[in-house]
Structure formats: C-alpha cells, structure tokens
VMD Tcl script that draws the C-alpha trace (Angstrom):
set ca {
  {7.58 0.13 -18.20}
  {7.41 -0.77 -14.64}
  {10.38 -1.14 -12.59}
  {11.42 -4.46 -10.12}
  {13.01 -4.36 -6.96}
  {15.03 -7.32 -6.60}
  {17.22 -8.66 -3.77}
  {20.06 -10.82 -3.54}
  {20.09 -14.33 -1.46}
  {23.96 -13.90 -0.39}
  {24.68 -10.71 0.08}
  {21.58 -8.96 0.72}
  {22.10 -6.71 -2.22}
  {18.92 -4.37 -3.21}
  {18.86 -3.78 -7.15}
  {16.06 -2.40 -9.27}
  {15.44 -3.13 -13.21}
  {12.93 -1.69 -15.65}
  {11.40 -4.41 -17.11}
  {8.56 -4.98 -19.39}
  {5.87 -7.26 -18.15}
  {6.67 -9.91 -20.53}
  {10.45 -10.01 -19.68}
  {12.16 -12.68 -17.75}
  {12.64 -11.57 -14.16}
  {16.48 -10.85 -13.44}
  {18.18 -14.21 -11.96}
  {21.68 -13.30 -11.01}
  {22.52 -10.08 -8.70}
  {24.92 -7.73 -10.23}
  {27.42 -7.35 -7.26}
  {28.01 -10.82 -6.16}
  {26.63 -12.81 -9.39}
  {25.06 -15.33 -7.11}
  {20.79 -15.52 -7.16}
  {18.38 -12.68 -6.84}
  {14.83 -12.83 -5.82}
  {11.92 -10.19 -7.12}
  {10.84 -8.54 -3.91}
  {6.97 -8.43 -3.83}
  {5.85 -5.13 -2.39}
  {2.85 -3.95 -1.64}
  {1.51 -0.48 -3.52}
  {0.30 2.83 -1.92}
  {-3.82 3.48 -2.71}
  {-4.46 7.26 -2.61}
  {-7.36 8.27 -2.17}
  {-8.06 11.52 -3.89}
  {-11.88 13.22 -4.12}
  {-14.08 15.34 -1.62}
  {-14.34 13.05 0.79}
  {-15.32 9.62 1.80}
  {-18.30 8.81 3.78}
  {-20.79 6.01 4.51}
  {-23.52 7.06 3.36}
  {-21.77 7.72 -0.69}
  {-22.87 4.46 -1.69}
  {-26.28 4.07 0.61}
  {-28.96 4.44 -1.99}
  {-31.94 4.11 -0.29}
  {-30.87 4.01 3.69}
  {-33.55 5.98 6.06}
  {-32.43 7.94 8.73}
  {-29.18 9.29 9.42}
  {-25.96 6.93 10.27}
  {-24.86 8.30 13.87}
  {-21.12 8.12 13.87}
  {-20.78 10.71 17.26}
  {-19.29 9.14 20.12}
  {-20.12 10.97 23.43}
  {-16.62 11.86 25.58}
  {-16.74 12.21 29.07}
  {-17.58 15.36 30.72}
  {-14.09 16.84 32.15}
  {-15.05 20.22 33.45}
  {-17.41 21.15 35.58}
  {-18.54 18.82 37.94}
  {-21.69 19.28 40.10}
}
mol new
graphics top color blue
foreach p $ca { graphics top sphere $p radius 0.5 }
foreach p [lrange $ca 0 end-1] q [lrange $ca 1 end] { graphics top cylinder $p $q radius 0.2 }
display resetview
C-alpha cells in the first residue's frame, strides 16, 4: 500500500496515511480537525545499470559521437 503525505490548510500540519489506491483521500487533519490537502510530490528515478551513453540506443549511427570539449591550455606558454 502506498503511503500519502498530507498537509493541513490552518495549521500547516504534515501527516502521512497508508492508503490503498481506491481509498478516499484523508479530509480532516488530525491535530487541528480543520481541512487537509494531499501533497503531490514528485518521485526519485534511479538509474541503476553500467552506464548510460548516447550511442545505447543509436542503431545504425556512422561515425563516432564526439562529446570532448577542448580546455584551455594553462601551462606552458610559448
């Protein structure tokens, strides 16, 4: 069951409540009894896997992808 963050319109009140997904979201906040809110969050994405690249997906792409970016020379000057 996933869990809800919820926050309160008065007091400011942070709450959480496992819920199933065809449950009525929680109306009334459990400090103040006035009306909570669900707090829409956004979630993580974790990437897990040997690595990313561009050229995973490039079926068919000739030549190699140059992704080097040339830094200025800082030592010896001439």
């Amino acid at each position: 069951m996933p869990i809800y963050e919820y926050k309160c319109s008065r007091c400011h009140f942070y709450f959480e409540r496992k819920q199933r997904f065809d449950e009525e979201p929680v109306a009334v906040c459990p400090k103040c009894k006035e009306k909570a809110c669900r707090v829409i969050r956004s979630v993580p994405v974790i990437f897990k896997g040997s690595g990313f690249y561009i050229t995973d997906n490039r079926k068919g792409v000739s030549g190699p992808v140059e992704t080097e970016k040339k830094l200025p020379d800082k030592g010896k000057h001439k």
